[in-house]
C-alpha positions, -999 to 999 in steps of 0.1 A, spaced: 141 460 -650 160 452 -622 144 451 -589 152 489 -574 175 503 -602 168 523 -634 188 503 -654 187 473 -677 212 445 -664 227 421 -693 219 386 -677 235 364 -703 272 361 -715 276 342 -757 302 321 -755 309 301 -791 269 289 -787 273 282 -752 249 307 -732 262 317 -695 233 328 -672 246 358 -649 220 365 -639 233 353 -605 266 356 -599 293 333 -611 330 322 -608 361 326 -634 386 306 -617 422 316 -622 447 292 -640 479 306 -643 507 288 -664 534 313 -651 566 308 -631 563 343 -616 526 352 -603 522 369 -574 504 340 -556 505 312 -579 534 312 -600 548 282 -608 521 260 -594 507 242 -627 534 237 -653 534 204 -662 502 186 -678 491 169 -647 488 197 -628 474 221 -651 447 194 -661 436 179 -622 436 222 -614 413 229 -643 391 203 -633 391 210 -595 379 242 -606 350 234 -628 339 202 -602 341 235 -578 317 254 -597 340 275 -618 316 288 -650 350 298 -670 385 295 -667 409 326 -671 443 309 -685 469 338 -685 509 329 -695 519 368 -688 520 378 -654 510 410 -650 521 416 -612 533 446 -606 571 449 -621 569 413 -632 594 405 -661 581 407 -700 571 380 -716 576 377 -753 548 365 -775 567 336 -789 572 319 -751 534 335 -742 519 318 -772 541 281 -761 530 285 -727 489 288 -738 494 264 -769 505 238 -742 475 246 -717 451 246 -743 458 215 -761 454 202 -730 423 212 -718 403 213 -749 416 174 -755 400 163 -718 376 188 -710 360 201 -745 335 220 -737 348 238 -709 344 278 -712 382 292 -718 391 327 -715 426 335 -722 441 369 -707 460 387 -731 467 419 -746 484 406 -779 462 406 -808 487 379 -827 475 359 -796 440 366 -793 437 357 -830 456 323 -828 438 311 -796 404 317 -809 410 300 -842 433 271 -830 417 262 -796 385 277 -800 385 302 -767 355 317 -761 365 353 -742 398 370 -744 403 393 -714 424 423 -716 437 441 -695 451 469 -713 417 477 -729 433 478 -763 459 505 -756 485 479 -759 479 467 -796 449 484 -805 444 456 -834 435 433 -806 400 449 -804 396 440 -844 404 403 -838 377 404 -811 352 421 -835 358 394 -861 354 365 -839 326 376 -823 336 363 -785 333 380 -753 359 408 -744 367 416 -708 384 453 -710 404 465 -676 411 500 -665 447 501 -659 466 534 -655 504 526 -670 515 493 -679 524 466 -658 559 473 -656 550 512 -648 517 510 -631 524 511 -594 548 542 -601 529 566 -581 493 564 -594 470 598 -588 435 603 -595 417 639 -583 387 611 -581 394 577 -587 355 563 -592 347 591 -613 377 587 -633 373 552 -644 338 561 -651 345 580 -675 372 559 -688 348 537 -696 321 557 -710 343 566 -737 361 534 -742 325 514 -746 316 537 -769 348 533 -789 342 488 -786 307 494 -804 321 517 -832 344 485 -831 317 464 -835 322 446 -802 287 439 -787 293 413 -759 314 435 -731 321 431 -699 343 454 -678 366 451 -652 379 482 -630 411 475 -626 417 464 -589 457 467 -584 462 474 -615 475 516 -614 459 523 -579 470 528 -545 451 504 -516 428 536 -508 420 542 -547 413 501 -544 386 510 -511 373 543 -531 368 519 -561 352 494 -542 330 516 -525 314 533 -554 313 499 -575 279 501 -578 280 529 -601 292 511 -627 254 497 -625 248 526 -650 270 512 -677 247 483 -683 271 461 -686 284 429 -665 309 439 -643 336 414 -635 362 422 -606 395 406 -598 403 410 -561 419 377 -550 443 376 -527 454 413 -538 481 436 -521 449 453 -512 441 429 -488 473 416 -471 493 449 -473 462 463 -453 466 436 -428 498 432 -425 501 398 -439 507 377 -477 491 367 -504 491 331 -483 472 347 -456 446 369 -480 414 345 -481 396 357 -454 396 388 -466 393 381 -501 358 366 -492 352 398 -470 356 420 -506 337 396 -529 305 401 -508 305 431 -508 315 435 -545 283 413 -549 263 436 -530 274 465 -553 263 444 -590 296 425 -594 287 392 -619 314 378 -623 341 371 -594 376 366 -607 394 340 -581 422 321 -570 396 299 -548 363 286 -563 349 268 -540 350 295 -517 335 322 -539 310 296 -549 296 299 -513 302 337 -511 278 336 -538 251 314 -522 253 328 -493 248 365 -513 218 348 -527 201 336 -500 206 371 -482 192 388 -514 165 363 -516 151 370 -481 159 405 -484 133 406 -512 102 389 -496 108 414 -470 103 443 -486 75 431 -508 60 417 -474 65 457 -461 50 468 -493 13 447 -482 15 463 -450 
């Protein structure tokens, strides 16, 4: 058990043999091979760049690398699966020829993708961030291959999403969501889940700050929790400033996402999570001898 909650906390992630410890916090660093992300697009094209990024990354302390050729910013342009599939085939090859045993997650919602990246370049998590609503036979690719799946909360579609999103309750909404949904990944026969809530993705900036605020009820899932909140509209709508300018308070978020049972921090900037997390630690780590010192007393 973990220390002050009723529930059991998965500490390890499978990845293709490889075992991730999350037990504390780690980093999935951000590689997008796009022309048209919100913050990055554009940025690592060409083989040089995508390979001396990737590395950056993991000499950062990146424990996996997200590598997503669909952006899915809100109103961004679709993206056939013949160009999606040329854009990862190209990253891929790259990566798994220099740096072989790095762990690759690919974001997708395609199951004709999932399918070929896991048998071609051997990824080891797909992360979706339709949930399966998309193409539903997604979720029996990832049951075959036995790899990680990341599922999102995402009210709409990419293109539709930001249309005016309600919730009577936003935190209770997406609990439910996932309740349900888990349950439908097991009847799957997917074991190793982890869930993301869905930060931008069909929410307004106060749905974002509700979500945020009641993360740590997600605890009761038992389930790693992974949230995506780099460099959001979240942050530089509320103040006032760009994606460019949305570090500071990107770090602000992923502390306290940390402090609310977050394991896994989606970001743009590893080396800066890296220290959120430390620091986190430490804070925890003291935190701790202080109550069991209280407890003596």
């Amino acid at each position: 058990m973990d220390k002050d909650t009723l529930f059991y906390k998965k500490h390890t992630i499978a990845c293709n043999g490889k075992i991730i410890d999350i037990s504390v916090p780690i980093v999935m660093g951000i590689l997008n091979i796009t022309p048209d992300s919100f913050f990055d697009g554009g940025k690592y094209l060409n083989k040089e760049k995508i390979l001396s990024y990737t590395e950056k990354m993991l000499n950062e302390g990146a424990s996996i690398i997200d590598i997503g050729a669909y952006s899915s910013r809100p109103g961004a342009d679709e993206v056939g699966e013949k160009e999606e599939r040329k854009r990862l085939s190209f990253a891929l090859e790259i990566i798994r020829e220099n740096i072989p045993d790095a762990v690759l997650s690919v974001d997708s919602f395609r199951a004709g993708i999932a399918a070929n990246v896991i048998e071609k370049y051997k990824v080891d998590i797909i992360n979706d961030i339709s949930g399966g609503s998309i193409e539903p036979e997604i979720l029996d690719v990832v049951a075959s291959a036995e790899v990680p799946y990341i599922t999102m909360h995402m009210q709409g579609n990419p293109q539709t999403m930001q249309n005016n999103p309600v919730y009577k309750h936003v935190v209770k909404e997406v609990l439910d969501y996932f309740i349900k949904h888990i349950s439908l990944l097991r009847d799957k026969g997917i074991n190793d889940i982890i869930i993301d809530p869905g930060f931008g993705f069909g929410k307004t900036i106060d749905h974002n700050y509700q979500l945020l605020a009641g993360l740590d009820v997600f605890q009761m899932l038992e389930l790693p929790v992974l949230v995506g909140l780099s460099r959001k509209s979240m942050v530089y709508k509320l103040l006032g400033t760009s994606p460019d300018e949305a570090l500071t308070g990107t770090i602000a978020l992923n502390f306290v996402a940390l402090q609310k049972g977050a394991s896994i921090l989606r970001v743009h900037d590893v080396r800066e999570a890296v220290e959120t997390i430390s620091i986190y630690k430490k804070l925890s780590d003291e935190s701790e001898k202080s109550f069991n010192l209280l407890k003596e007393i």
